[in-house]
C-alpha positions in Angstrom: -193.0 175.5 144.2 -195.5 177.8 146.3 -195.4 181.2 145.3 -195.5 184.6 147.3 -198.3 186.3 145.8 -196.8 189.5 146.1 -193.9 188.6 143.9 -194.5 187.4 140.2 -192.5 184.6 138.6 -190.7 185.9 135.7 -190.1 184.1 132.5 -186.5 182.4 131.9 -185.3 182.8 128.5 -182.5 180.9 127.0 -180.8 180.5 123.6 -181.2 177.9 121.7 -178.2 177.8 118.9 -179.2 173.9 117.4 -181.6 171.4 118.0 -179.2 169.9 120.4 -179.4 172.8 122.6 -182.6 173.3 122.4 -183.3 170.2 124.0 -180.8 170.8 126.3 -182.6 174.4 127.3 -185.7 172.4 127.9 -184.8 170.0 130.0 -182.6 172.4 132.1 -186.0 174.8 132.8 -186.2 176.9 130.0 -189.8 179.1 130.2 -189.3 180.3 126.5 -186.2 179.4 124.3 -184.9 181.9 121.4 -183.7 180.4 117.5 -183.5 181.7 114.5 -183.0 180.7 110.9 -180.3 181.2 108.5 -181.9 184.1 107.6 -182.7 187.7 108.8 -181.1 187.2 112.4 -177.8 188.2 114.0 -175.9 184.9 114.3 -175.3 184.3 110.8 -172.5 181.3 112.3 -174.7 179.8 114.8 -176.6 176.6 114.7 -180.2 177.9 112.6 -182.8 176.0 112.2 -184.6 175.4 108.8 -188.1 175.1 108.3 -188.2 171.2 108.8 -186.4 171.5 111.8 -188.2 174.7 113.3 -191.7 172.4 112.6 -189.9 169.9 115.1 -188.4 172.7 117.1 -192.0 173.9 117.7 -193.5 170.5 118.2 -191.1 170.2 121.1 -191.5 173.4 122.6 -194.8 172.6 122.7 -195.2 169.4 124.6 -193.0 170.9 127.1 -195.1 174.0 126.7 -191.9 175.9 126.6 -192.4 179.2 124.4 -190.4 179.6 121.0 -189.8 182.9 119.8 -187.8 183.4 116.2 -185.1 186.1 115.8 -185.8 188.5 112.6 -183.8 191.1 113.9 -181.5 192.1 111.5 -181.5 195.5 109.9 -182.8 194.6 106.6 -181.9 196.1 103.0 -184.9 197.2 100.6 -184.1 194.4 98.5 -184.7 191.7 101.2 -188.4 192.2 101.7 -189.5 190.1 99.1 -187.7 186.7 100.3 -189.2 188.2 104.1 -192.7 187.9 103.4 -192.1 184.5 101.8 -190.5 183.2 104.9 -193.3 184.7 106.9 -195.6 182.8 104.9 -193.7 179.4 105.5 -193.7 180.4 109.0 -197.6 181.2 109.3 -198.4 177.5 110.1 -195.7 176.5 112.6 -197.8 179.0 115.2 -194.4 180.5 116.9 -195.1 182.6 120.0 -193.2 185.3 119.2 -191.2 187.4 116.3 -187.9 189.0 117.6 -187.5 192.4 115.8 -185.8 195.5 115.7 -186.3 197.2 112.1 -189.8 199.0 111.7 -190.4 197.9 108.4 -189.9 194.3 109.2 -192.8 194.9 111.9 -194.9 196.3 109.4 -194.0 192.9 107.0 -195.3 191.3 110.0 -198.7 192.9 110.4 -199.4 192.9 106.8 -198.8 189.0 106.4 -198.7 187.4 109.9 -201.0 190.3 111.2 -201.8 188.7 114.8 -198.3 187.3 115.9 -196.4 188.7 118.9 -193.9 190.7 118.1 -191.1 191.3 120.7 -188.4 194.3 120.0 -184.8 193.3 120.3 -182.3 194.9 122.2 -181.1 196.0 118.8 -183.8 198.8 118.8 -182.1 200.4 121.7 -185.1 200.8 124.0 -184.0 203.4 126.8 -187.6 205.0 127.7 -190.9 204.9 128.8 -191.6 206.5 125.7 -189.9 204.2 123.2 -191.7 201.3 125.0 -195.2 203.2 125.2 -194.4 203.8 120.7 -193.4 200.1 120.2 -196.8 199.0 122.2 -198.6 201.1 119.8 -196.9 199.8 117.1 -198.6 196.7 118.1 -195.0 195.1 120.0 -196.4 193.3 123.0 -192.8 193.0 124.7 -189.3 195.1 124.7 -186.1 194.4 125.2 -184.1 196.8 127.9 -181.2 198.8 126.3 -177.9 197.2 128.3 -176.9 200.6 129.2 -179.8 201.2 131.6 -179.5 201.6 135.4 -181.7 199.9 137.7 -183.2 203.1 138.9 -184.0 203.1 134.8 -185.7 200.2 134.7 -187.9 201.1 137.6 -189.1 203.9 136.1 -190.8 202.2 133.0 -193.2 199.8 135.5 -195.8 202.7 135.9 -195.2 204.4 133.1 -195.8 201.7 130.1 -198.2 198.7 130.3 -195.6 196.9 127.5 -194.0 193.8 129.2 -190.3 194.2 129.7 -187.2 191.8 129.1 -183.5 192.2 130.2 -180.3 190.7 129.6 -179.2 189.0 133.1 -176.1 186.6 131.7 -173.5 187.0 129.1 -171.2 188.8 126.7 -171.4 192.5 126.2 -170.0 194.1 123.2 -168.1 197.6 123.0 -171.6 198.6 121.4 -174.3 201.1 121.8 -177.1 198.3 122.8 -175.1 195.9 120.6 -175.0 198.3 117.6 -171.3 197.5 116.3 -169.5 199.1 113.5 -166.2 198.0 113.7 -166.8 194.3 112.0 -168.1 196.1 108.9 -165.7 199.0 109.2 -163.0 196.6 109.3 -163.9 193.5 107.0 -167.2 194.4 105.4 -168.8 191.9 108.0 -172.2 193.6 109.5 -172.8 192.7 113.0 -176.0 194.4 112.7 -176.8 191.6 110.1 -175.8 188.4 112.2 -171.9 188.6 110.6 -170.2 189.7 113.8 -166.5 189.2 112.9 -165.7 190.3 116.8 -162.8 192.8 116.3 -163.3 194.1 119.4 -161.6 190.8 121.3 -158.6 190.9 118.9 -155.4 191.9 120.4 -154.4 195.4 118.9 -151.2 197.8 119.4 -150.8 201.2 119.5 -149.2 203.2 116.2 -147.9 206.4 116.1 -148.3 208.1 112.8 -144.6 208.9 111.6 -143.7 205.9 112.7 -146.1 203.5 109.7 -143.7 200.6 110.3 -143.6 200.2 113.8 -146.4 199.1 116.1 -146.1 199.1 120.2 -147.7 196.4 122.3 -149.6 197.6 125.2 -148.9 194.6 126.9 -150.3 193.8 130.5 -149.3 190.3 129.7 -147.7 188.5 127.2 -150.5 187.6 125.5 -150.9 191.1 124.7 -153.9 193.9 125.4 -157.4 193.1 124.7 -158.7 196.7 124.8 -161.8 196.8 123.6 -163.0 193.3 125.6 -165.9 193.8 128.0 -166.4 192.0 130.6 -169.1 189.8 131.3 -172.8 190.5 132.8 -173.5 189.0 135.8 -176.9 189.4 137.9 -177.9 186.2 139.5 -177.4 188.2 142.9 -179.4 191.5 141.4 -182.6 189.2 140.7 -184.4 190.6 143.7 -183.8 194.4 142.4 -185.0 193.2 139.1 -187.7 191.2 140.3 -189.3 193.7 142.5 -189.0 196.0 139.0 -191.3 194.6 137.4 -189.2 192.4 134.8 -191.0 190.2 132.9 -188.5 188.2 131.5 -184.5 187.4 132.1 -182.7 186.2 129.1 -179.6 184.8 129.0 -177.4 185.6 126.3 -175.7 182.8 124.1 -176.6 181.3 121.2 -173.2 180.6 119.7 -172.0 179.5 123.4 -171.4 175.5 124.5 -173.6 173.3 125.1 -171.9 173.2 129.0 -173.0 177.1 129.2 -176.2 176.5 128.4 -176.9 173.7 130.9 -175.1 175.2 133.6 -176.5 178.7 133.2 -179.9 177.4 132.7 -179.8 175.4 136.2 -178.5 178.2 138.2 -181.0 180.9 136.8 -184.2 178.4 137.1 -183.3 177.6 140.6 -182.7 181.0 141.4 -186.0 182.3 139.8 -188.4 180.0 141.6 -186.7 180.6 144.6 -186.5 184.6 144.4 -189.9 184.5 143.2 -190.5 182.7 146.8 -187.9 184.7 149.1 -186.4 187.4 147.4 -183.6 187.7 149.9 -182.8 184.2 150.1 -179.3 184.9 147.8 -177.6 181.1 147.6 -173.8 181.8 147.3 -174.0 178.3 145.0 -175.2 180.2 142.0 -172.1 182.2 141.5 -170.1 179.5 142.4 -171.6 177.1 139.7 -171.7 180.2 136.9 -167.6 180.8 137.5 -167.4 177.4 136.6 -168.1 178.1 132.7 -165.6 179.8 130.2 -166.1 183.4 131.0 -164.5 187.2 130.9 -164.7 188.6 134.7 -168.1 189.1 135.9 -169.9 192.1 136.2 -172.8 194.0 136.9 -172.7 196.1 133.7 -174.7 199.8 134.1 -177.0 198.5 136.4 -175.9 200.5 139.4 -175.2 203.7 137.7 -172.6 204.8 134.9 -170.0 206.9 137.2 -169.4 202.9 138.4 -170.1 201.1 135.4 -167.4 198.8 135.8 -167.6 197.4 132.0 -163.9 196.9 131.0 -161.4 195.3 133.0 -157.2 195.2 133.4 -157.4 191.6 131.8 -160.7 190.2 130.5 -159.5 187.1 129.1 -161.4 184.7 129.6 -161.4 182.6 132.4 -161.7 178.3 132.5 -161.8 176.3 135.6 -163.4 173.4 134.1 -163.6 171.6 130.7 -166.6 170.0 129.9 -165.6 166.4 129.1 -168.6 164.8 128.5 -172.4 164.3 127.6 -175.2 161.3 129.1 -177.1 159.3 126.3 -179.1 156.0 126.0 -179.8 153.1 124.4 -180.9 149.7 124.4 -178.1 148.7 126.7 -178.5 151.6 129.1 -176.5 154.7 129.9 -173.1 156.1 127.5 -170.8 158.6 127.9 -170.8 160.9 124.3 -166.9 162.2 125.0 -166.0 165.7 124.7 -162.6 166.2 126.2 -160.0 164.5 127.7 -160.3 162.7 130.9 -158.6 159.6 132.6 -158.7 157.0 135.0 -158.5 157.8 137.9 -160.0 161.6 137.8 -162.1 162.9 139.8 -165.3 164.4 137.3 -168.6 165.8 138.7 -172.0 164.9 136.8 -174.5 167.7 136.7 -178.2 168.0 136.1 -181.0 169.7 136.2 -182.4 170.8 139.2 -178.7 171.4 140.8 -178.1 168.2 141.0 -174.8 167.5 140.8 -172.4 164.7 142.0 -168.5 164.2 141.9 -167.4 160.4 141.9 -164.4 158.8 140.9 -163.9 157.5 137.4 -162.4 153.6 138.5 -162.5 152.5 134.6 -163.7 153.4 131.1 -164.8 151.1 128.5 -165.9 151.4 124.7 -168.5 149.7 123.4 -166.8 146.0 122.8 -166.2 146.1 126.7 -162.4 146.6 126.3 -160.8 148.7 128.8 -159.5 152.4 127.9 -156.4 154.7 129.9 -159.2 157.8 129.3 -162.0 158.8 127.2 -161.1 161.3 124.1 -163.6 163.9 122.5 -166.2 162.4 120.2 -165.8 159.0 121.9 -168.8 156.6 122.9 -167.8 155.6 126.1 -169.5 153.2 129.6 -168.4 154.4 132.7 -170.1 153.7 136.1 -172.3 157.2 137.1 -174.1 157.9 139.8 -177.4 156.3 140.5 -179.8 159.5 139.7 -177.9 159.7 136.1 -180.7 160.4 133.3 -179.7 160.8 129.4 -178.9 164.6 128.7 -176.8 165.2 131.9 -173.2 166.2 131.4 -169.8 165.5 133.2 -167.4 168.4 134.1 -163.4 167.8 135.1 -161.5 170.5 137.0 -158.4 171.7 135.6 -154.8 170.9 137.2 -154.2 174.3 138.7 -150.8 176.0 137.0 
């Protein structure tokens, strides 16, 4: 797509949580995708990627010329630094584009055995300057990571004042955290969230106690499932590109490694198209993108800090989340064409929508569903290999969506 030559295109950045999803990110218009190992990042419970399958990880990234950058992240203990600069040393060979970090002494592993790879500072370093980002460049960081709780009038100020490239969080969950620094997993189970063991206390559903009163707890109920009060809401800024944009971002990730496969792809779709358009027309705002991103499991969307903290609209009556559609199915191939790998339920008769890249997307009617031996099925179940008849433009890796029955 032609470019305005005024306006920079900015790098999309998308979680990658397996090998399956990684692929997934690719193909759905990744610029760079983030991983990490089982190791020294903060999603001890995702997907991570061993060595073997960070060589293959990096093979693929490559063809695509996709960029791959590896969460170290965690804070570490003086203990740990030993087993570090052995993984650095596997690591040395597989060329990644980036180290994600946050701890200063795992920046100065870096430099002593990996001495000329990237290093990019998490948003666990809680970056809210010029300053801080001017110190990290020193420190040899060639890209930070924008602390949540900055305004946009914030983030304009560091263009001019730092030369260090910047990266913000456009998409996803927000924790009841200073720039996702959380105590209350480890304060409440031993579970560090600062170490990739995130328990998520702050979604459970808690009651108020009053202190003579040990034996009896009071629901703060909106609802009857209870108050989530510590929930955020979710971020949100697919129509706050432009702003960001004309800030001088230089790269808008996506939160989500632990998310679905379906979040991935449809996130990835709606921020690609909306990046290469923006970066044409920063005023062409298609309503279609927040129509396609309320169509994935989500707590209401916000805008976070972004427009100033008097407004900060962060925490909501009922932040629950929110499901219009299930995700009921993923494209494959083989030697006999086209299959359906089932994830949910779905029948005969229902009206589903396949969706790919490039916003394509297509609703038909499902007129009959077959397994493998050609017999006829009443509706395809999760993990089931199915043949239905798609759409023409179906390709391998697109997935089918089903809108639920309204209550």
């Amino acid at each position: 797509m032609p470019q305005n030559m005024n306006q920079k295109r900015p790098e999309l950045l998308l979680p990658a949580g397996d090998m399956h999803k990684l692929k997934t990110a690719i193909r759905f218009g990744a610029d760079a995708v983030y991983l990490g190992t089982a190791d020294f990042g903060l999603r001890a419970h995702a997907g991570n990627f061993d060595i073997d399958q960070l060589r293959t990880a990096r093979q693929l990234t490559h063809e695509a010329d996709v960029a791959l950058y590896l969460t170290l992240n965690a804070s570490l203990r003086p203990d740990e630094f030993s087993d570090l600069e052995n993984l650095l040393e596997e690591l040395k060979t597989l060329d990644l584009d980036a180290y994600i970090i946050a701890d200063p002494g795992v920046l100065a592993t870096i430099r002593k055995v990996d001495p000329h790879r990237s290093i990019h500072i998490s948003t666990q370093s809680n970056s809210c300057n010029p300053q801080t980002a001017e110190f990290w460049r020193c420190c040899g960081a060639s890209r930070i990571n924008l602390a949540r709780e900055l305004t946009l009038d914030d983030i304009c100020g560091f263009a001019g004042q730092t030369e260090i490239e910047l990266e913000c969080f456009v998409h996803g969950a927000m924790c009841v955290a200073h720039s996702g620094r959380c105590l209350l997993s480890t304060a409440l189970l031993g579970r560090s969230a600062n170490r990739g063991d995130c328990a998520q206390p702050c979604r459970w559903n808690y009651a108020l106690v009053e202190e003579t009163r040990l034996g009896e707890s009071f629901a703060i109920e909106e609802d009857y499932r209870g108050t989530y009060i510590m929930n955020s809401r979710d971020l949100c800024l697919v129509e706050q590109l432009p702003q960001l944009l004309a800030a001088g971002i230089d790269s808008f990730k996506v939160e989500g490694r632990m998310k679905s496969l379906y979040y991935l792809a449809t996130t990835a779709r709606v921020y690609r198209d909306a990046i290469d358009r923006l970066s044409v027309e920063p005023t062409d705002i298609d309503p279609l993108w927040r129509e396609e991103l309320a169509k994935v499991s989500h707590r209401p969307y916000d805008t976070g800090f972004l427009f100033g903290h008097e407004d900060a609209k962060i925490h909501a009556a009922d932040t629950h989340y929110i499901r219009t559609h299930d995700f009921v199915g993923f494209i494959r191939r083989d030697e006999n064409g086209l299959w359906v790998e089932g994830r949910n339920r779905f029948l005969v008769g229902d009206e589903i929508e396949l969706i790919g890249p490039e916003m394509r997307q297509q609703k038909f009617r499902v007129d009959e569903i077959k397994n493998f031996a050609g017999d006829l099925l009443p509706a395809g179940q999760p993990n089931s290999q199915l043949r239905l008849q798609l759409p023409d433009w179906a390709e391998a890796g697109d997935l089918l969506r089903l809108k639920r029955a309204t209550k």
